[in-house]
C-alpha positions as CSV (number, residue, x, y, z in Angstrom):
1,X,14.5,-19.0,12.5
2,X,17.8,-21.4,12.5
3,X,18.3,-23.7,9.9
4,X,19.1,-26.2,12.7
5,X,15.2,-26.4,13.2
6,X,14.0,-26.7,9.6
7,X,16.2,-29.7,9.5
8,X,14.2,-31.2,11.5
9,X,11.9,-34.0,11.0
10,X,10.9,-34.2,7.5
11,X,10.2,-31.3,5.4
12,X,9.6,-32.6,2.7
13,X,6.1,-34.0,4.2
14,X,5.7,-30.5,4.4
15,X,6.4,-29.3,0.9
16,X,3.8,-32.4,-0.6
17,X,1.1,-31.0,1.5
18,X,1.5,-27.3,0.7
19,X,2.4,-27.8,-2.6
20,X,-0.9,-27.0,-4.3
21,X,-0.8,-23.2,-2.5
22,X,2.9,-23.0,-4.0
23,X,1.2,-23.4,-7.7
24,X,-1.3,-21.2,-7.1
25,X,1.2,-18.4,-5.7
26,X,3.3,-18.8,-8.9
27,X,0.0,-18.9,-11.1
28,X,-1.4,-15.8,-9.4
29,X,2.0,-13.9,-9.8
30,X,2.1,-14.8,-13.6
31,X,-1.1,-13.9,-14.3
32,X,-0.2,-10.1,-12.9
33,X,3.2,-10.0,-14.4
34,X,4.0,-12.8,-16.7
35,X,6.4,-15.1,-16.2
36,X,8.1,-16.0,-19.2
37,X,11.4,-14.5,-19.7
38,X,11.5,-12.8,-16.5
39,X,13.8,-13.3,-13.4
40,X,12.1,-14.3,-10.1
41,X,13.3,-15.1,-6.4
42,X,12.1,-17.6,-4.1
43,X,13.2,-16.7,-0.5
44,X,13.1,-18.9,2.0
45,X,12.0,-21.6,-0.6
46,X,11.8,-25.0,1.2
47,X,12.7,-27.8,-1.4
48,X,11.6,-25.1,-3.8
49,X,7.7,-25.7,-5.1
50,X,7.7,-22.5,-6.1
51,X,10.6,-22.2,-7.3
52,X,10.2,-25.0,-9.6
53,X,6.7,-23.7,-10.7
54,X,8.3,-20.7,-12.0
55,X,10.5,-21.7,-13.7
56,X,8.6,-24.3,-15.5
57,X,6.8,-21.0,-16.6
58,X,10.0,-19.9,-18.2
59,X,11.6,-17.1,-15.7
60,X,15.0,-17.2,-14.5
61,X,14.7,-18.4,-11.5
62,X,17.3,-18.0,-8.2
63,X,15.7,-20.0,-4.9
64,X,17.7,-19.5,-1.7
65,X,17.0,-20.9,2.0
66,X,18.4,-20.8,5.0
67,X,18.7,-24.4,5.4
68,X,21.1,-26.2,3.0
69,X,19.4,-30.0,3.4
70,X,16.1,-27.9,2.1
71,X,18.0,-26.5,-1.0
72,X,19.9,-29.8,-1.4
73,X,16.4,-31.1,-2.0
74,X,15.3,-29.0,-3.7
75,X,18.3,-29.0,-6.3
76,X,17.0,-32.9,-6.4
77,X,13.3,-32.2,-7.0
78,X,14.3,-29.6,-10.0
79,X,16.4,-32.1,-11.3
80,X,14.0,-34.9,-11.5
81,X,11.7,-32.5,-13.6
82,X,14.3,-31.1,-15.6
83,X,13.9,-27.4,-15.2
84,X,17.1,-25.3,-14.3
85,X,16.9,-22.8,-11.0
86,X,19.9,-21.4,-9.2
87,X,19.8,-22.8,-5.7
88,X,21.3,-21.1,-3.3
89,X,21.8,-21.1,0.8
90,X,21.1,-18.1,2.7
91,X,18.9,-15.8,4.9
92,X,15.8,-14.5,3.2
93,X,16.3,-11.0,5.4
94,X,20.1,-10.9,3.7
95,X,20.2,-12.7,0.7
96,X,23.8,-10.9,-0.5
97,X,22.2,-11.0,-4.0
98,X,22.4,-8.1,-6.5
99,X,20.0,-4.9,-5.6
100,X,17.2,-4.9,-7.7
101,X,18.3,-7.6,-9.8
102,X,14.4,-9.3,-10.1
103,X,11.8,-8.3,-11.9
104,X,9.6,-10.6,-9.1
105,X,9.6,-12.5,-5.9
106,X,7.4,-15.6,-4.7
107,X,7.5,-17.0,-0.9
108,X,4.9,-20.4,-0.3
109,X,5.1,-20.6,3.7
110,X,8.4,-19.2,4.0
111,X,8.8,-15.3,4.5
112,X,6.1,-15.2,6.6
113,X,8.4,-16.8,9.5
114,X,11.7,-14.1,9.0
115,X,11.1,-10.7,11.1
116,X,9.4,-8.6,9.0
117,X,11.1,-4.9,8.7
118,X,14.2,-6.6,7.9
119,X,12.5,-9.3,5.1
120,X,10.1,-6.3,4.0
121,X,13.5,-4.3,3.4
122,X,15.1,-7.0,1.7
123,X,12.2,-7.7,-0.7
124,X,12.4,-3.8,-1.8
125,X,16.3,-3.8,-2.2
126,X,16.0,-6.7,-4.8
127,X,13.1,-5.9,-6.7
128,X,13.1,-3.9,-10.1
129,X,11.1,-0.8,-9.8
130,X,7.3,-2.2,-11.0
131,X,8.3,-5.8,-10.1
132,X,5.6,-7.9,-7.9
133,X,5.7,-9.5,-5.0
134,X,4.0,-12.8,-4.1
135,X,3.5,-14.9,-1.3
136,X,1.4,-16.9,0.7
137,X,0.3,-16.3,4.6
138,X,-1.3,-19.0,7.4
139,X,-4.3,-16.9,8.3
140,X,-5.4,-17.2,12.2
141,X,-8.4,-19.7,12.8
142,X,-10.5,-19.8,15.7
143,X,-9.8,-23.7,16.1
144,X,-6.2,-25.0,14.6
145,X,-6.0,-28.7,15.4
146,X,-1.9,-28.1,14.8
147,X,-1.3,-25.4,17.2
148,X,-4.0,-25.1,20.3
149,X,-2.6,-28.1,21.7
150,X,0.2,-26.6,22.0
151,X,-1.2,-23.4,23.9
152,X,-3.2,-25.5,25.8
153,X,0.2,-28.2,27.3
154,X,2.7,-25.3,27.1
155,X,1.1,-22.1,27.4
156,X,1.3,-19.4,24.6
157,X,4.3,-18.7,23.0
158,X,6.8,-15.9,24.5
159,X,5.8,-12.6,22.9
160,X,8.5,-11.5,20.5
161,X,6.5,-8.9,18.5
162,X,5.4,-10.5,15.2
163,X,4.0,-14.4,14.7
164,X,3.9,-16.0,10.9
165,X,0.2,-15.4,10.8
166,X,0.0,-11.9,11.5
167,X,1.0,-11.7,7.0
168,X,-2.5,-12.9,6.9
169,X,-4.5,-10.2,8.6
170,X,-4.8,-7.7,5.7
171,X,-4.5,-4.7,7.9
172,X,-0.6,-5.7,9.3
173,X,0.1,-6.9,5.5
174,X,-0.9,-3.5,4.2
175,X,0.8,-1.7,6.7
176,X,4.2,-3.3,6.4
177,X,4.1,-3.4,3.1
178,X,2.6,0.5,2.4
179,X,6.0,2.5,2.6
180,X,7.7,0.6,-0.8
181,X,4.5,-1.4,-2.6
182,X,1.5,-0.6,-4.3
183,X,-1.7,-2.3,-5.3
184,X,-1.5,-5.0,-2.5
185,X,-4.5,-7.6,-3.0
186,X,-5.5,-10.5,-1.1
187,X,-6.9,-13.6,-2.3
188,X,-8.1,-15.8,0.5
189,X,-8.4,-19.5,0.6
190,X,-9.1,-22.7,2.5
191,X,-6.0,-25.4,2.3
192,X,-7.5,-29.3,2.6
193,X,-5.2,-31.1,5.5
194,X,-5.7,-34.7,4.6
195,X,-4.4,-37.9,6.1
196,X,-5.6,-41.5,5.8
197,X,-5.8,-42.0,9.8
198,X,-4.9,-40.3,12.8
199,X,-1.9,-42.4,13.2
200,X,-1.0,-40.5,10.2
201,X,-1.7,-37.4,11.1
202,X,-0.1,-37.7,14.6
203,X,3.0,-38.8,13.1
204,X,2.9,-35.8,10.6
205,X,3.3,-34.0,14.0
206,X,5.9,-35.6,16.1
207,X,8.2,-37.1,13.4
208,X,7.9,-34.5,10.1
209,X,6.5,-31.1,10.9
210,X,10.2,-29.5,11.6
211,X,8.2,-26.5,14.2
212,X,6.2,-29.8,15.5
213,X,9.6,-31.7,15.7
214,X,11.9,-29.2,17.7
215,X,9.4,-28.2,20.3
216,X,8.9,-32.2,21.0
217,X,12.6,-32.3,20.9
218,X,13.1,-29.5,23.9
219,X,10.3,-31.2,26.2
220,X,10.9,-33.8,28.4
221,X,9.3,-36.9,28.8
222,X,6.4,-35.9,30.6
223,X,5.8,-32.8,28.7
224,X,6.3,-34.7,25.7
225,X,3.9,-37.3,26.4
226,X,1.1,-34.7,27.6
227,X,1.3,-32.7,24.5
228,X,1.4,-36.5,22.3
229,X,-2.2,-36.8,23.9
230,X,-3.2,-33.0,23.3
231,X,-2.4,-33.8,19.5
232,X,-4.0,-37.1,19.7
233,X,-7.2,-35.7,21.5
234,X,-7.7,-32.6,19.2
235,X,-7.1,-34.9,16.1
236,X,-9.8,-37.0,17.3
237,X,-12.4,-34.7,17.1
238,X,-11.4,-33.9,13.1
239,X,-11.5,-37.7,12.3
240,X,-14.2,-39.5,9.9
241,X,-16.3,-42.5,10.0
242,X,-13.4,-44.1,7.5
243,X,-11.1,-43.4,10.2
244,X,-9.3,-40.6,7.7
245,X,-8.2,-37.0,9.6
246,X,-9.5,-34.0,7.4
247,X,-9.7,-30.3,8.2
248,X,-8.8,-26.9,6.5
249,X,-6.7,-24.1,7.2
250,X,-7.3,-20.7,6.3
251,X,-4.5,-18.8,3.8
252,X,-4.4,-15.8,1.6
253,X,-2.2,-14.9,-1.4
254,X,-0.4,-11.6,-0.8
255,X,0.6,-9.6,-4.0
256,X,2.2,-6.7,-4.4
257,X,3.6,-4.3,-7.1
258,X,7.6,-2.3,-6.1
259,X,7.0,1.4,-5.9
């Protein structure tokens, strides 16, 4: 994916809502490896929750993204907490970074989206021998108030052999991961998506979500006005009495130890 659409709208909106799955990737990788003292990656970091995580955790931390407003961000966000990371622009799939230079490497919502021989290769060239992956997958749900309006005003997406969400089924995880990585576990989870109307949560969609954003952005006015009301009509059904938005989202943690 370009940086181009990442810029989009307003990541940041993003990052807040996610945030709490970035804490608990970083929490889960320290808890298998320890943190403290060691040096850790964050591909295709975003403004760098996870990133920042770390290295409040005491690792040595280098966080690189594709998109340079995202890493100018984040250089902002680590700032304003005082913790030191090495920011850095670049493609997760080709970082240009030393060969196994990291003793581990943490993703929140980001490596899922790069094509994954290439990212898979990537993440075995620059980890240490025994160093862990971690990262964290969108696992398919049967009703996804973000995305089946899309299907159902566009169609499906053009099929172009791997989706962000096919990290979450444990059988493609395992598989892609089998030939450099041992003892990969999976620690599912539910993420809470929260907004205080659906004015809110529309506007999450067609101003902030960058993916939301660009496909807006390459409709044209009719298009783009169908696919307002798909949003509108499938947030409708996930609004409360107290006029708030609320439903979850199905994740898992992916670890994994280098071969």
């Amino acid at each position: 994916m370009s940086s181009t659409l990442w810029s989009a709208g307003r990541y940041e909106a993003v990052a807040q809502q996610i945030a709490p799955i970035a804490e608990q990737v970083v929490a889960t990788l320290d808890a298998k490896s320890g943190l403290a003292g060691s040096t850790v990656v964050d591909l295709a970091c975003g403004t760098g929750s996870a990133a920042i995580a770390a290295a409040r955790k005491g690792a040595t931390v280098t966080a690189l993204d594709i998109t340079p407003e995202l890493v100018a961000l984040g250089e902002q966000k680590a700032d304003a907490v005082g913790v030191s990371v090495d920011w850095r622009t670049g493609d997760a799939s080709d970082t240009g970074l030393p060969a196994g230079s990291f003793d581990a490497a943490v993703s929140n919502m980001g490596i899922i989206f790069v094509e994954p021989g290439s990212q898979v290769a990537e993440l075995a060239r620059l980890l240490k021998s025994g160093g862990v992956l971690a990262f964290s997958s969108w696992v398919r749900d049967s009703v996804n108030p973000f995305f089946d309006p899309i299907v159902a005003t566009l169609g499906a997406p053009p099929a172009r052999g791997y989706s962000p969400d096919q990290w979450g089924d444990q059988a493609v995880a395992g598989q892609r991961l089998a030939a450099d990585f041992d003892e990969v576990s999976f620690q599912l989870g539910k993420h809470p998506w929260r907004f205080e109307s659906q004015a809110a949560a529309l506007a999450f969609v067609t101003d902030e979500s960058p993916m939301h954003v660009d496909i807006f952005s390459r409709l044209d006015a009719d298009k783009s006005a169908a696919l307002r009301t798909a949003f509108s009509d499938a947030l409708e059904t996930q609004t409360g009495a107290d006029g708030s938005v609320a439903f979850d989202a199905s994740y898992v943690v992916v670890t994994a130890r280098r071969r």
